[in-house]
N, C-alpha and C positions, 0 to 999 in steps of 0.2 A: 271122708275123702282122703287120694290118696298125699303122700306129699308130693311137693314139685319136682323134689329129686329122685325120688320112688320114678316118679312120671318121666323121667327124662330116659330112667336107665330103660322102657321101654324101644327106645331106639336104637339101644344096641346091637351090633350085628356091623356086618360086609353088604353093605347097601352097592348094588352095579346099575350103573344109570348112568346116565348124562347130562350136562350141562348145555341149555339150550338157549340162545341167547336171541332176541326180538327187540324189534324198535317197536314203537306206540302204536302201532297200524298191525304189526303182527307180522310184516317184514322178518324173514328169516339172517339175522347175523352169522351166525357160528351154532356148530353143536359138536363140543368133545365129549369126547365118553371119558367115565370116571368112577371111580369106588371110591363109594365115603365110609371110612372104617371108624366106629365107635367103641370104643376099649373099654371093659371095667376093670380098675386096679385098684389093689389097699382097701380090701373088704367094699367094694362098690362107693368107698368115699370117694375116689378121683375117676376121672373119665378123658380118656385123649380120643381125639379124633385124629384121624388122618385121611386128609383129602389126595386124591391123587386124581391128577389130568394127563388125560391121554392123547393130546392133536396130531391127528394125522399130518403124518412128513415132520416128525417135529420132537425129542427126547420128552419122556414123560416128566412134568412136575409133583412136588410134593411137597403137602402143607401141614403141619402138625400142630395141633392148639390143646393145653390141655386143662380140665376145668378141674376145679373144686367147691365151688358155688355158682349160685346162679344170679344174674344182674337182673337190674330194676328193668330193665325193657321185656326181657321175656319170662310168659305164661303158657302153663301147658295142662292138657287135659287128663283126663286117666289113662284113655286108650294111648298116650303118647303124644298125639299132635299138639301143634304148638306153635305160636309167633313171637319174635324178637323184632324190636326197630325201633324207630326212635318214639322218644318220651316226649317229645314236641317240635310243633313246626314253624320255622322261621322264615323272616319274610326271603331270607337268601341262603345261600348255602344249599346241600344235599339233604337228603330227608329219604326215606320209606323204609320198609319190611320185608320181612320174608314170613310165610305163613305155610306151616306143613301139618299135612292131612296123611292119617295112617288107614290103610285097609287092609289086613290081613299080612301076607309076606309083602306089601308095595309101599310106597312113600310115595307121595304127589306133593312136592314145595314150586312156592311162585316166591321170587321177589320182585318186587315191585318200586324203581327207584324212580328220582324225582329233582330236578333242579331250579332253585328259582324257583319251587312249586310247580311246575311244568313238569311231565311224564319223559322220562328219557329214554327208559329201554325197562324189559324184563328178562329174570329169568327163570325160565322154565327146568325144573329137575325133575327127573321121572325114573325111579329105582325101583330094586327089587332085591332080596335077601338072595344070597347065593347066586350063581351066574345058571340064567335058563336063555339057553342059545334062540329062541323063538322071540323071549321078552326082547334083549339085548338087537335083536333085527330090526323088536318095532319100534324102539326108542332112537334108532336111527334116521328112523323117517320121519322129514318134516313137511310139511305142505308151502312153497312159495304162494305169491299173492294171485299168480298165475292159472293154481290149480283150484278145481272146487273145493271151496271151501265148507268146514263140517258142517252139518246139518240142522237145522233146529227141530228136527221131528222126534229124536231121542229126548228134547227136554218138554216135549207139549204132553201136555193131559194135568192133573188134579195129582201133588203132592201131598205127605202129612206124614208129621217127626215132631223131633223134642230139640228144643234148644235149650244151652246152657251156656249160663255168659257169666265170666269169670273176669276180676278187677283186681287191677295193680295196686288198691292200698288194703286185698287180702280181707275184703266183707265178705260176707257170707254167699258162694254162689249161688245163683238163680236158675230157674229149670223154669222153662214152657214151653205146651204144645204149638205144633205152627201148622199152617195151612197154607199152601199155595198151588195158585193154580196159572198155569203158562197156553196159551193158544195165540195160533197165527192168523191174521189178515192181512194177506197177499203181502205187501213190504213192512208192513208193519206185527209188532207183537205185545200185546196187551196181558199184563201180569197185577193177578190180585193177591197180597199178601196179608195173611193174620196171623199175628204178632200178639203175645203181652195184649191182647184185649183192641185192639188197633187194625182194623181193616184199611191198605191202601190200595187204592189201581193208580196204574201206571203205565204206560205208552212208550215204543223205540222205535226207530228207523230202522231199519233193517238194511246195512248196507254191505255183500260178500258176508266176513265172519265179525263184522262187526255189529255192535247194538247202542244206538247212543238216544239213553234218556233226556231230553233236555228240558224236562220240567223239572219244574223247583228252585231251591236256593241256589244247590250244587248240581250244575248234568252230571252225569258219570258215563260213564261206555262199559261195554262188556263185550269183551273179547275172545271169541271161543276158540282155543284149540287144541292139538290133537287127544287124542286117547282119555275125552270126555273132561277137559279141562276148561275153565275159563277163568279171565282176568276180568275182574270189577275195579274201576278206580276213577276220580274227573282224570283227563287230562290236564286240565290244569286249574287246582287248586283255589277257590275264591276267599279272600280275606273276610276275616269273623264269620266265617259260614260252617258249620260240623259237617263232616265227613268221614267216608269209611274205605277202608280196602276191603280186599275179596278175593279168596277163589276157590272156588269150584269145583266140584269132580264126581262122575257120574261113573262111579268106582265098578257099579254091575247096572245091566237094562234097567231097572228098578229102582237103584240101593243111589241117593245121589247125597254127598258131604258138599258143607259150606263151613268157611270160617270165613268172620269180619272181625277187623281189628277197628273200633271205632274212638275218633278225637270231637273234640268240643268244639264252638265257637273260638276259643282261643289256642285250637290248636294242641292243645293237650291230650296225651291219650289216656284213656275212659274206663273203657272195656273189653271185650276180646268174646266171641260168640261162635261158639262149633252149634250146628245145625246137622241132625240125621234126617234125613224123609226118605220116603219111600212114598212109589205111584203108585195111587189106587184105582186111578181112573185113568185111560188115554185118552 
């Protein structure tokens, strides 16, 4: 496998996207556009970023951070993708993650923040290597709560891929095949997953673009939006209970990524899990 920093300089490059910003419901805040530029310097030992924000009616900002190693909260894959956030959660204070998914020339990042354990806002980044004037149009557009909201017919039929979950104290990763399968009744949507040897079903509300599990230890919601994305997370957080983050992206009709960042009963983080599938069945 490769190394983490091998992994990282995959992200290299003039990423053009934007910063989209949503409250828990999926309420649209803000959307600036922005290029996240990743430098390699000094034989690819060092790496600067430079964020630049663009708001309209407004002088552009800019942010420059530059690394030489990588911190205990973030893990990353070979293809590149990768999550950073925090390494535990308290009963007060700020807490969550950002988790990014690479497809070809695109980037898909969610972060997902958190207050008091309570969900406060996300945000949504949706990039693209070089500037393609068509991309940059659709990352423009957001849907308010107004408008129909996406669809869940793109994610129903019979999924199957490999996951690989990868641990912050650096064991040996893990690889298995998964299976899931997603179909709708009328408001409701019923999803069976196999896992590591482990068949679950499980039931949502189906309410606009949201989906809120409420069985189990932890409900969670799932959030879907635009250009085949969705947020996974409780809204708020239940003590000594494990939980996970998530998100999604249904990168081509077929081709759909997941990663979850998963914490323990006490709040600790665990693991970190990219999922490929692909639909075999509609």
């Amino acid at each position: 496998m490769q190394s983490q920093w091998m992994c990282l300089l995959k992200n290299v490059g003039n990423w053009h996207g934007s910063f989209t910003q949503l409250a828990p419901d999926g309420t649209l805040i803000s959307d600036i556009p922005t290029v996240t530029s990743l430098i390699s310097l000094n034989d690819d030992t060092t790496i600067q970023q430079v964020i630049r924000r663009m708001p309209a009616g407004e002088p552009p900002t800019e942010q420059v951070l530059t690394y030489s190693s990588l911190g205990r909260g973030i893990l990353l894959f070979e293809s590149g993708a990768f999550s950073q956030g925090s390494l535990q959660l308290g009963p007060f204070g700020e807490f969550g993650a950002e988790l990014g998914l690479i497809w070809g020339d695109r980037r898909l990042r969610l972060v997902q923040l958190f207050r008091d354990r309570r969900l406060t806002q996300f945000t949504l980044i949706r990039e693209q290597l070089g500037v393609m004037p068509s991309m940059r149009e659709q990352l423009g557009v957001m849907p308010s709560m107004n408008v129909t909201p996406p669809s869940l017919t793109p994610l129903v039929g019979e999924w199957r891929g490999e996951a690989t979950t990868l641990y912050p104290d650096w064991r040996t990763p893990e690889t298995t095949l998964t299976q899931l399968t997603i179909r709708q009744e009328h408001n409701r949507l019923v999803q069976t997953t196999t896992f590591a040897g482990q068949t679950i079903v499980s039931t949502a509300d189906i309410t606009g673009s949201r989906l809120q599990f409420k069985e189990g230890a932890q409900p969670v919601q799932v959030l879907l939006l635009p250009d085949g994305a969705s947020a996974t997370c409780p809204t708020e957080i239940r003590p000594q209970t494990p939980f996970f983050l998530e998100v999604g992206w249904l990168a081509e009709p077929d081709t759909r990524l997941r990663m979850s960042r998963w914490y323990d009963a006490s709040g600790a983080w665990v693991s970190l899990t990219l999922v490929v599938e692909r639909r075999v069945n509609h």
